[in-house]
N, C-alpha and C positions, 0 to 999 in steps of 0.2 A: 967202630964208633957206637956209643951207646945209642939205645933210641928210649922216649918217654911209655913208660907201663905204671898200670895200674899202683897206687903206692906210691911212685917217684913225689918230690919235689922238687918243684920246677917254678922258673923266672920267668915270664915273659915279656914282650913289650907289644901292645895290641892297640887297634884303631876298632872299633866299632861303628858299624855305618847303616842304617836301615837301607831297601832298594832304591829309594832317590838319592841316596848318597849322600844324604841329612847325616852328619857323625853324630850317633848319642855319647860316648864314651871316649877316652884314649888315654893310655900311660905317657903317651907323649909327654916329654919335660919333668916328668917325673920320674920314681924310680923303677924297676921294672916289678910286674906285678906278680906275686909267689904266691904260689897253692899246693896242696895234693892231687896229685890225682886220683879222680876216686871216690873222696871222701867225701863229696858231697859239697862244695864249699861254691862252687861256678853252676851254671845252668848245665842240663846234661850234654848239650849238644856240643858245648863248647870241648866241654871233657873228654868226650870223646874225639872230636876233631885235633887235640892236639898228642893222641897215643902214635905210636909211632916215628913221631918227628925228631931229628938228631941235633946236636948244640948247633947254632949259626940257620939251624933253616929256616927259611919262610913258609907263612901256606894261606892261602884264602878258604876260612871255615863259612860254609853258608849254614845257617841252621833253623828250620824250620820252627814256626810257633811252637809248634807240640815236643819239638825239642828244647823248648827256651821258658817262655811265660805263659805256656798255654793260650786256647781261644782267647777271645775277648768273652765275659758273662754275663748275661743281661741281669743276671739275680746279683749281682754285685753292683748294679744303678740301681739310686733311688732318688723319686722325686719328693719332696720334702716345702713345705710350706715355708716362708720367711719369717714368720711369727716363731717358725721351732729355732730361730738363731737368737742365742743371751746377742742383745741389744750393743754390746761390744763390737760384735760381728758385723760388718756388711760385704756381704759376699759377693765376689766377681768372680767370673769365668777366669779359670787356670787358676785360682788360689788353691791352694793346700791348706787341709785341714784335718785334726784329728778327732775323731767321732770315739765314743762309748759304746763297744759292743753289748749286745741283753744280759751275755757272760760277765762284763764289767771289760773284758779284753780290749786294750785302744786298737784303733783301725783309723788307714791315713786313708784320707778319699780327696778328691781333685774335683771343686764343682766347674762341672760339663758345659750346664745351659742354663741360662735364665731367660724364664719366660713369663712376663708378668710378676706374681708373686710365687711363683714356681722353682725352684730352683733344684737340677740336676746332682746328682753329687754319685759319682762313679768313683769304687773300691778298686779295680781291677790296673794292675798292674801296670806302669804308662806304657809299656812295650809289650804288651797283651795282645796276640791278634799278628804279631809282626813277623816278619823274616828277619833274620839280623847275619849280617856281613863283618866277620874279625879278618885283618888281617895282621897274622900274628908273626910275630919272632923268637925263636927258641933260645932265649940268650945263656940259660944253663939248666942242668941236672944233680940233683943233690943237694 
């Protein structure tokens, strides 16, 4: 039976779960989810958790931050005054928003905290900092 290497294309069907068992993720009820492997296209850790694996298997991938979204970075928060938001804006904790890099680059940030006329606004990835838990299905190869 074949197994998943480097190059393959591959189907999966996966549950993603942080360690409280919070699901961020899941192909669940959809169709199954296809990549390279290899190519860059999934976080490393995951890529690599599923080499090996034959059509029909399961497997529990644990993968570490540094495998996944890297730390959490403090240089990627910033606090930021209320007065710097166009007047449109009133910003609450957990909205999304996208910002104007110096480069002109957009960048999506998530404000953190408000405190006063203070307000937090973190770059860094929401699953930055995390451990993450797949549990996958090899549904095919090729």
């Amino acid at each position: 039976m074949s197994q998943v290497k480097s190059g393959d294309k591959i189907k999966v069907h996966y549950t993603g779960k942080l360690e409280d068992g919070t699901v961020f993720d899941t192909s669940e009820g959809r169709d199954p989810f296809e990549f390279t492997v290899g190519a860059g296209n999934v976080i490393p850790g995951f890529d690599q958790g599923v080499m090996g694996m034959s059509e029909g298997a399961t497997k529990t991938i644990t993968v570490p931050p540094e495998e996944a979204y890297g730390q959490s970075r403090a240089d990627l928060v910033a606090k930021v005054d209320k007065s710097a938001f166009p007047e449109s804006i009133d910003p609450k904790v957990g909205q999304q928003l996208q910002m104007e890099q110096s480069d002109g680059d957009p960048i999506n940030v998530v404000v953190s905290n408000i405190e006063g006329d203070t307000v937090t606004l973190d770059a860094n990835h929401p699953l930055a900092g995390k451990t993450l838990i797949f549990e996958v299905e090899l549904v095919s190869i090729g």
